[in-house]
KETORGU-282221 format. One record per atom (N, C-alpha, C, O): residue number from 1; atom name; x, y, z. Coordinates in steps of 0.05 Angstrom, whole numbers. Example, Ala and Ser with C-alpha at 12.3 -4.5 7.8 and 13.67 -1.06 7.14 Angstrom:
// residues 2
> 1 / N / 264 / -114 / 156
> 1 / CA / 246 / -90 / 156
> 1 / C / 264 / -66 / 156
> 1 / O / 285 / -66 / 169
> 2 / N / 257 / -45 / 142
> 2 / CA / 273 / -21 / 143
> 2 / C / 258 / 1 / 157
> 2 / O / 268 / 23 / 161
END
This chain:
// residues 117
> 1 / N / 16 / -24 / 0
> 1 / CA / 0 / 0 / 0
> 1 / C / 17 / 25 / 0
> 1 / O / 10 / 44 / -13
> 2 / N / 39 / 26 / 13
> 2 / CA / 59 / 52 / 27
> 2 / C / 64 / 52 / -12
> 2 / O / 59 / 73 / -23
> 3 / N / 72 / 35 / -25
> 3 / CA / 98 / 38 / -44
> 3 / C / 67 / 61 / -71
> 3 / O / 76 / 72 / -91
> 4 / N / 47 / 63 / -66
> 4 / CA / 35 / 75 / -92
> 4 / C / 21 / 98 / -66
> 4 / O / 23 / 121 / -75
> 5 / N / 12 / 98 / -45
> 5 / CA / -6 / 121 / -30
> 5 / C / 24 / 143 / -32
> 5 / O / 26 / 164 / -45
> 6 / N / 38 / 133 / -19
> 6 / CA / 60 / 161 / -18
> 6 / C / 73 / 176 / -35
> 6 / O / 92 / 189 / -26
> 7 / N / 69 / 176 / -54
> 7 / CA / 74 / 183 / -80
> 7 / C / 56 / 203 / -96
> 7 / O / 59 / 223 / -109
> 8 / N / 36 / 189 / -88
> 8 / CA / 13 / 200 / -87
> 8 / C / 3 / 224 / -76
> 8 / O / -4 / 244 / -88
> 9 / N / 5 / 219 / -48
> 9 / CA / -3 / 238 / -18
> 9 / C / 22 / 262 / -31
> 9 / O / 13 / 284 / -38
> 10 / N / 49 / 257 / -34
> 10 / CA / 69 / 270 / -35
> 10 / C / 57 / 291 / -58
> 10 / O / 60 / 315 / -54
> 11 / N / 46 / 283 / -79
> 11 / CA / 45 / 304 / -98
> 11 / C / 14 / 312 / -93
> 11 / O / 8 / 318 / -116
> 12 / N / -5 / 315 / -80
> 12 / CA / -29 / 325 / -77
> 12 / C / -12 / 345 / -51
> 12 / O / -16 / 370 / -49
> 13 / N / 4 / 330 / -32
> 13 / CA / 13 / 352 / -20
> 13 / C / 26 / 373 / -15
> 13 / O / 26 / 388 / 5
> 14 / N / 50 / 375 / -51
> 14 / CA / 53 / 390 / -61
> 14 / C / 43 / 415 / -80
> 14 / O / 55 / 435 / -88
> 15 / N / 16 / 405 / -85
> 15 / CA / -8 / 414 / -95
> 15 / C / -24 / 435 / -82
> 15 / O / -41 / 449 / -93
> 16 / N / -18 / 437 / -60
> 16 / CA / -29 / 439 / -35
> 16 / C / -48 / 434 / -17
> 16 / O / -54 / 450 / 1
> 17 / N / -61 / 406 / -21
> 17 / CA / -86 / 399 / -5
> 17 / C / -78 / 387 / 21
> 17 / O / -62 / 368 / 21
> 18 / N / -85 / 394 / 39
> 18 / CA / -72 / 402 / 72
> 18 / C / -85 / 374 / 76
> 18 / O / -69 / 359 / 88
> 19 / N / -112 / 359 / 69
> 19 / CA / -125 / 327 / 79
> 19 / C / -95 / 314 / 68
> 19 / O / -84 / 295 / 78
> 20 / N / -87 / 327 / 48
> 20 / CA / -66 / 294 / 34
> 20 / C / -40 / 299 / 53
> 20 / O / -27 / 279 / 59
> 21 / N / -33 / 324 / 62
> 21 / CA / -8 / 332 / 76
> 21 / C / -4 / 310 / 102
> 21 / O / 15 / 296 / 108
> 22 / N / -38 / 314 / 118
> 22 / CA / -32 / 301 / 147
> 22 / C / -34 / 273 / 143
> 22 / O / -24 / 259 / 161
> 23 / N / -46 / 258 / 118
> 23 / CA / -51 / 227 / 116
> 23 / C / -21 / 227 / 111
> 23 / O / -9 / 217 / 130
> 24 / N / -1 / 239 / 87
> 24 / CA / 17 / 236 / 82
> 24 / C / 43 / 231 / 110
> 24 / O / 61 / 215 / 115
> 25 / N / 32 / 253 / 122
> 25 / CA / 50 / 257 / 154
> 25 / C / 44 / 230 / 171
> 25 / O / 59 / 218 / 186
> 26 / N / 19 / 225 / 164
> 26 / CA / 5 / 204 / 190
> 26 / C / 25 / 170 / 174
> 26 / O / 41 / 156 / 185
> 27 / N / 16 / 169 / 151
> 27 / CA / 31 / 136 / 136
> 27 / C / 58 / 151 / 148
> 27 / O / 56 / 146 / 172
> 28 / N / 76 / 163 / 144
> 28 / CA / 104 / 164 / 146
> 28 / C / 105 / 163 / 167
> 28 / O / 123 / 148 / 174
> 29 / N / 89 / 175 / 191
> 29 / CA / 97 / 162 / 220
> 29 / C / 86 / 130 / 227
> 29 / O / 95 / 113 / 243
> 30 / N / 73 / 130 / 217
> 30 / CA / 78 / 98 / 214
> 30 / C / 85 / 79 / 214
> 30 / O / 79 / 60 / 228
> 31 / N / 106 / 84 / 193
> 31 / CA / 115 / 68 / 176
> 31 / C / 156 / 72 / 198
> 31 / O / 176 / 58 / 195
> 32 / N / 152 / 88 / 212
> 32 / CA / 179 / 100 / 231
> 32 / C / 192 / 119 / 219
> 32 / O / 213 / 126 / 231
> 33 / N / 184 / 136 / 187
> 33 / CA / 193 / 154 / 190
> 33 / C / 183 / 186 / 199
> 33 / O / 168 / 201 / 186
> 34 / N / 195 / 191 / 221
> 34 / CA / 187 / 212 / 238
> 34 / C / 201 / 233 / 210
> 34 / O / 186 / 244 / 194
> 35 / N / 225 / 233 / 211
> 35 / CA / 236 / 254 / 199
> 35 / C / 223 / 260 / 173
> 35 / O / 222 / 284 / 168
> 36 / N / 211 / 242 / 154
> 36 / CA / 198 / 252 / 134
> 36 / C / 167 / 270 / 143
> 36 / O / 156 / 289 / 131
> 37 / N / 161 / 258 / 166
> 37 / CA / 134 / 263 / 172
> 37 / C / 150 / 292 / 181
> 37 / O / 142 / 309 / 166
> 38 / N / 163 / 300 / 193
> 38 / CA / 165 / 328 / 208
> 38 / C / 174 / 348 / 185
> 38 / O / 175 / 372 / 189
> 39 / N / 182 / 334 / 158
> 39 / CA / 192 / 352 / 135
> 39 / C / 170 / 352 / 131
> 39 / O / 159 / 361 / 151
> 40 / N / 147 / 344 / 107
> 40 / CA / 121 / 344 / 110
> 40 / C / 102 / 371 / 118
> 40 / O / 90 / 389 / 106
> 41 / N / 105 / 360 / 152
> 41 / CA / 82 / 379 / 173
> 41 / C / 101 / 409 / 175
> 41 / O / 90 / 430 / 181
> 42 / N / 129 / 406 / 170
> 42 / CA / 137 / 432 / 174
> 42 / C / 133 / 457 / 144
> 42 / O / 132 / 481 / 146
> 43 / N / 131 / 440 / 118
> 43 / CA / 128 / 456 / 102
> 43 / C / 98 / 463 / 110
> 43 / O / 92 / 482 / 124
> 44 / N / 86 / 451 / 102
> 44 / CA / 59 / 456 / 112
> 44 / C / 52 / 476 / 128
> 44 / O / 32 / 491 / 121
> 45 / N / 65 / 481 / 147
> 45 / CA / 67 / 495 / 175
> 45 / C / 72 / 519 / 172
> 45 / O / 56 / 537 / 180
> 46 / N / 111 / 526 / 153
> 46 / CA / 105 / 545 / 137
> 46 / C / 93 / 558 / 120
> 46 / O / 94 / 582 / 118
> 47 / N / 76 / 537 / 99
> 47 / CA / 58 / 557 / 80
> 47 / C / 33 / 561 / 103
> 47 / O / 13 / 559 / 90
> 48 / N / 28 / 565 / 127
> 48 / CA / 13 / 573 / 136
> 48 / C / -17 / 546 / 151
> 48 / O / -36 / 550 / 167
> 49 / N / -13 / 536 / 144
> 49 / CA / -27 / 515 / 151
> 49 / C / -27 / 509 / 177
> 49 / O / -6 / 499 / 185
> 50 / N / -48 / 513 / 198
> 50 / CA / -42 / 515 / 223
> 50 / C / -43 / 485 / 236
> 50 / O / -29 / 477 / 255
> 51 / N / -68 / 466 / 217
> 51 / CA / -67 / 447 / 233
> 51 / C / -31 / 429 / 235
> 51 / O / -20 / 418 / 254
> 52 / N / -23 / 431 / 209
> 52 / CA / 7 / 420 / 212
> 52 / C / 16 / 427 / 225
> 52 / O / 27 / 410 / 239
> 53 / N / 23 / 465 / 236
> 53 / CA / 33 / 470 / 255
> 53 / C / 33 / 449 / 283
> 53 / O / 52 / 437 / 293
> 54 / N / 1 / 450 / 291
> 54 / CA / -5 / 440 / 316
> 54 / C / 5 / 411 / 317
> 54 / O / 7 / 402 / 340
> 55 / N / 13 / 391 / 291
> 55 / CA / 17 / 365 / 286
> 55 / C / 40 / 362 / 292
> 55 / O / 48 / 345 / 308
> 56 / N / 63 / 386 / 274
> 56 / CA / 82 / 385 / 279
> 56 / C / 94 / 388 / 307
> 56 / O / 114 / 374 / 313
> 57 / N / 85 / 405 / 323
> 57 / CA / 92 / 414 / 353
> 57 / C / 90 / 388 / 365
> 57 / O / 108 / 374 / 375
> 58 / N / 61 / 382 / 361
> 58 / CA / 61 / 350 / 366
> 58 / C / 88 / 326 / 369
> 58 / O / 100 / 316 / 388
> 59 / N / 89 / 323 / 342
> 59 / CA / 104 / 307 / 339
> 59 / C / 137 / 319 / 349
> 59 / O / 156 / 304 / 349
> 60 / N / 138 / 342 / 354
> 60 / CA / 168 / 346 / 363
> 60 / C / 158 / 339 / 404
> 60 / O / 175 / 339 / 421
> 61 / N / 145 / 337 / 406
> 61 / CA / 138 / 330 / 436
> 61 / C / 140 / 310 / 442
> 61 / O / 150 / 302 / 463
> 62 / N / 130 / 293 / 417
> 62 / CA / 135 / 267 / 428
> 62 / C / 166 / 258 / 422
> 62 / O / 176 / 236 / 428
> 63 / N / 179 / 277 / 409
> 63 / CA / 218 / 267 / 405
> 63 / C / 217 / 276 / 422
> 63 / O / 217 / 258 / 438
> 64 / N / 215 / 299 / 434
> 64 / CA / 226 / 306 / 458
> 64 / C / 237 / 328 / 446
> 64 / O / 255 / 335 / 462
> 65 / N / 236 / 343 / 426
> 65 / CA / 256 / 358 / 413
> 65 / C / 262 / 383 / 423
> 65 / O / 267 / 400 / 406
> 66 / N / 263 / 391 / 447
> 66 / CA / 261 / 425 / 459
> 66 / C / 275 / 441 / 434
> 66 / O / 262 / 461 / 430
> 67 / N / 293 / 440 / 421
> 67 / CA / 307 / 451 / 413
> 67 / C / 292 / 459 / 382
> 67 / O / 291 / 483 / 377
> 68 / N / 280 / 439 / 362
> 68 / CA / 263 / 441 / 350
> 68 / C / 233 / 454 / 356
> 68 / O / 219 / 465 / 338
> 69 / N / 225 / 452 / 381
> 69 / CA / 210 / 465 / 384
> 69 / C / 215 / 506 / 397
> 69 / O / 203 / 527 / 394
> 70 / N / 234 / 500 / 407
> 70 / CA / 244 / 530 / 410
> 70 / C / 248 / 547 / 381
> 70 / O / 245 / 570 / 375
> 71 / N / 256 / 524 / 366
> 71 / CA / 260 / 550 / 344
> 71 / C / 241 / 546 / 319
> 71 / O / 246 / 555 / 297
> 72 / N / 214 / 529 / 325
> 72 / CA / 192 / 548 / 320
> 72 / C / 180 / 565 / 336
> 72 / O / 173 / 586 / 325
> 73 / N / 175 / 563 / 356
> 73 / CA / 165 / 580 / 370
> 73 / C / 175 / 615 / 367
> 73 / O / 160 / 634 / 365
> 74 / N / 209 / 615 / 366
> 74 / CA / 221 / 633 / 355
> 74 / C / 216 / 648 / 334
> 74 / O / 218 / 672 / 330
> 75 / N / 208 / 627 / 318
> 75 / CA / 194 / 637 / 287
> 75 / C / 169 / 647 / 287
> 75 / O / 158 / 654 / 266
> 76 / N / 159 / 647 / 313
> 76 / CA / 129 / 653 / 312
> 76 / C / 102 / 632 / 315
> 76 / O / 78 / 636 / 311
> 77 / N / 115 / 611 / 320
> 77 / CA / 95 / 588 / 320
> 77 / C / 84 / 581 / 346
> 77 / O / 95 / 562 / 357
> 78 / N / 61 / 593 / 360
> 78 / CA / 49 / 598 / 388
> 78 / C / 41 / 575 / 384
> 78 / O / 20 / 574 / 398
> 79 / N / 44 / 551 / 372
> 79 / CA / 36 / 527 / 382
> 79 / C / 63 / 509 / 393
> 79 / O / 63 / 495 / 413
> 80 / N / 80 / 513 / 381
> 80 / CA / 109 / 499 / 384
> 80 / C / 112 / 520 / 414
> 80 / O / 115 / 510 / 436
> 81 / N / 110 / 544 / 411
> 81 / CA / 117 / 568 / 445
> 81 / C / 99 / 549 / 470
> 81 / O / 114 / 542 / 489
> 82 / N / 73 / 542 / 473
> 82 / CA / 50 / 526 / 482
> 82 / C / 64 / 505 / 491
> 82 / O / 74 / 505 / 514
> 83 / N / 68 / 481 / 469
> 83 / CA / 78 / 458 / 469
> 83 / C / 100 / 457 / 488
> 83 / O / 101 / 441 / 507
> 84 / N / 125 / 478 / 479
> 84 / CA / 152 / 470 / 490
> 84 / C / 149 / 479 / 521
> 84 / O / 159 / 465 / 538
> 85 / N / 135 / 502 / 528
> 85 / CA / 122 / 510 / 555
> 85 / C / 116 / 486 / 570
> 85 / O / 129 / 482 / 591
> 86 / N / 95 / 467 / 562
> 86 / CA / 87 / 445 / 576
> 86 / C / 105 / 426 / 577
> 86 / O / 105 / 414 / 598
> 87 / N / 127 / 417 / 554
> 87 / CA / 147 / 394 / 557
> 87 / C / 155 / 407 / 571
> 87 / O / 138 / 405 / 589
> 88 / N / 174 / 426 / 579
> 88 / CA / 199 / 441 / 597
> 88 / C / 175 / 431 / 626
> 88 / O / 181 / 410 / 638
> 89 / N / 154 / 444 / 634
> 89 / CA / 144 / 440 / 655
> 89 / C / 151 / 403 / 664
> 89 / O / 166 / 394 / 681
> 90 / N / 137 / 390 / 647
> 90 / CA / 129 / 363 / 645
> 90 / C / 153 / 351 / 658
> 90 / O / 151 / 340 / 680
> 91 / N / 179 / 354 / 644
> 91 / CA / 212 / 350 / 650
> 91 / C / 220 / 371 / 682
> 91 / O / 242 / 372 / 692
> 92 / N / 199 / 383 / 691
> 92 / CA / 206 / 396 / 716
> 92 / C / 230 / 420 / 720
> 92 / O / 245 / 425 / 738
> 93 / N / 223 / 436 / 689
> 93 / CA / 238 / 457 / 686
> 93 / C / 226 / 479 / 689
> 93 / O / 229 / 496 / 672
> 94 / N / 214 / 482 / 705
> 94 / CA / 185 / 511 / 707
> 94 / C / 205 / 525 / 702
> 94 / O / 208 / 526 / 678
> 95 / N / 228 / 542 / 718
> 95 / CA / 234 / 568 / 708
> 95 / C / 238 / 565 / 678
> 95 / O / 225 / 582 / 665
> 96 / N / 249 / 552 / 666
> 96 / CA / 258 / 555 / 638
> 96 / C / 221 / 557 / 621
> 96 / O / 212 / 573 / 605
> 97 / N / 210 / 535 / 633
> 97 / CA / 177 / 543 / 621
> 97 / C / 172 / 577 / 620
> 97 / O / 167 / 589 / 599
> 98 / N / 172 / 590 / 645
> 98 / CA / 162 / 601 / 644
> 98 / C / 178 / 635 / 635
> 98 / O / 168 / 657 / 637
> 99 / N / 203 / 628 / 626
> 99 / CA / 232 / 649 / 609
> 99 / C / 208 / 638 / 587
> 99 / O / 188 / 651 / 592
> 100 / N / 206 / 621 / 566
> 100 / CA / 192 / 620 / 545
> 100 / C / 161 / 634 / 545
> 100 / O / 153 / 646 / 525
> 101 / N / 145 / 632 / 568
> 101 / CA / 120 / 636 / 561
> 101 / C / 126 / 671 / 567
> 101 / O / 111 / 689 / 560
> 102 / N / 147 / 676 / 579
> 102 / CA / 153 / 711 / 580
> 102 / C / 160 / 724 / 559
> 102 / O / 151 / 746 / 553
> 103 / N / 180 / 708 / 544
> 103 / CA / 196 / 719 / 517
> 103 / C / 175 / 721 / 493
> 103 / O / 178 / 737 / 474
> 104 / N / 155 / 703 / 494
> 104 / CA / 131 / 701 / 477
> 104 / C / 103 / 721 / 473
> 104 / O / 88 / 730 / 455
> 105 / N / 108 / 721 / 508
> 105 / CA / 83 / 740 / 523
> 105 / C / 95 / 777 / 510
> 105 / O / 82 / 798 / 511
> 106 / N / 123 / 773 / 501
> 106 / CA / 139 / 803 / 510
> 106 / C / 138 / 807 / 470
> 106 / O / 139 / 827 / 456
> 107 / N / 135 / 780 / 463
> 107 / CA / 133 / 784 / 424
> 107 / C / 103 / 786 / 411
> 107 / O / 98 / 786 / 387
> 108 / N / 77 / 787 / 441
> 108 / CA / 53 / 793 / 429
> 108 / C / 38 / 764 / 427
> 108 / O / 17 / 762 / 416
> 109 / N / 50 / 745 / 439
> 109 / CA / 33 / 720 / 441
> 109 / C / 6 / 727 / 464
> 109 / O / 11 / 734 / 487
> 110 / N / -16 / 725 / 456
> 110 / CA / -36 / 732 / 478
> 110 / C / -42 / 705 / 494
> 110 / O / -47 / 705 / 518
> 111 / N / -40 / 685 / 481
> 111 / CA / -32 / 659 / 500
> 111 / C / -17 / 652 / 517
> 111 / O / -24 / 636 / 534
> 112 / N / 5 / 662 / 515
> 112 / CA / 36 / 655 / 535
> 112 / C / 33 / 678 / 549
> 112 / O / 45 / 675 / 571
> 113 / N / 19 / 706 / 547
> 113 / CA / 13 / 724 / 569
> 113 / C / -8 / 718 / 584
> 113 / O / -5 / 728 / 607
> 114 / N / -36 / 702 / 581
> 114 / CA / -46 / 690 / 593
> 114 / C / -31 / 670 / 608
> 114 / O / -35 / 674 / 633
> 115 / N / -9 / 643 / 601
> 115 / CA / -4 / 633 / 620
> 115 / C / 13 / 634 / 626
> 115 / O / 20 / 614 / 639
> 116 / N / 34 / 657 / 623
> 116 / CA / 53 / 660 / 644
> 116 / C / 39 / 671 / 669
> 116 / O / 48 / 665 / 690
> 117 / N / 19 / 684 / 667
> 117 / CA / 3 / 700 / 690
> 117 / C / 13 / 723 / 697
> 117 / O / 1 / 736 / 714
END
């Protein structure tokens, strides 16, 4: 099935239909590749597509990726800022959570100024 869908998915989701992007993201995590799936959800992410955003943050949560997730968030991605807030907490790094939900809160995120408090 993988060897004719992805090929497929790949060029509808170069096309730009955002349903073929996340099936495309979803078979490639699947199948164990994360890294295709996070190339994927990150273009996506950048042409603006929010749900990839939120997929991709996702899936850097579950690597564990702080570092990937910091520098979307840097870029402006208040879902990756959100995300990495809660991993840092989760890992029992509140101050560092809460240096991010400030730096975010201080770039106009109305979410990270809500929960930094």
């Amino acid at each position: 099935m993988y060897c004719h869908a992805i090929p497929l998915l790949r060029r509808a989701t170069v096309a730009g239909d955002r349903d073929a992007a996340r099936r495309l993201a979803e078979l490639l995590v699947d199948r164990g590749d994360v890294e295709g799936a996070s190339s994927v959800l990150q273009e996506r992410a950048d042409a603006g597509d929010g749900d990839a955003a939120w997929r991709l943050a996702g899936l850097l949560v579950d690597r564990g990726d702080v570092e990937g997730l910091r520098e979307r968030a840097d870029a402006g991605d208040d879902y990756a800022a959100g995300r990495l807030a809660g991993l840092l907490v989760d890992r029992g790094d509140v101050e560092r959570a809460s240096s991010v939900l400030r730096e975010r809160a201080d770039a106009g995120d109305d979410y990270a100024a809500w929960a930094a408090g």
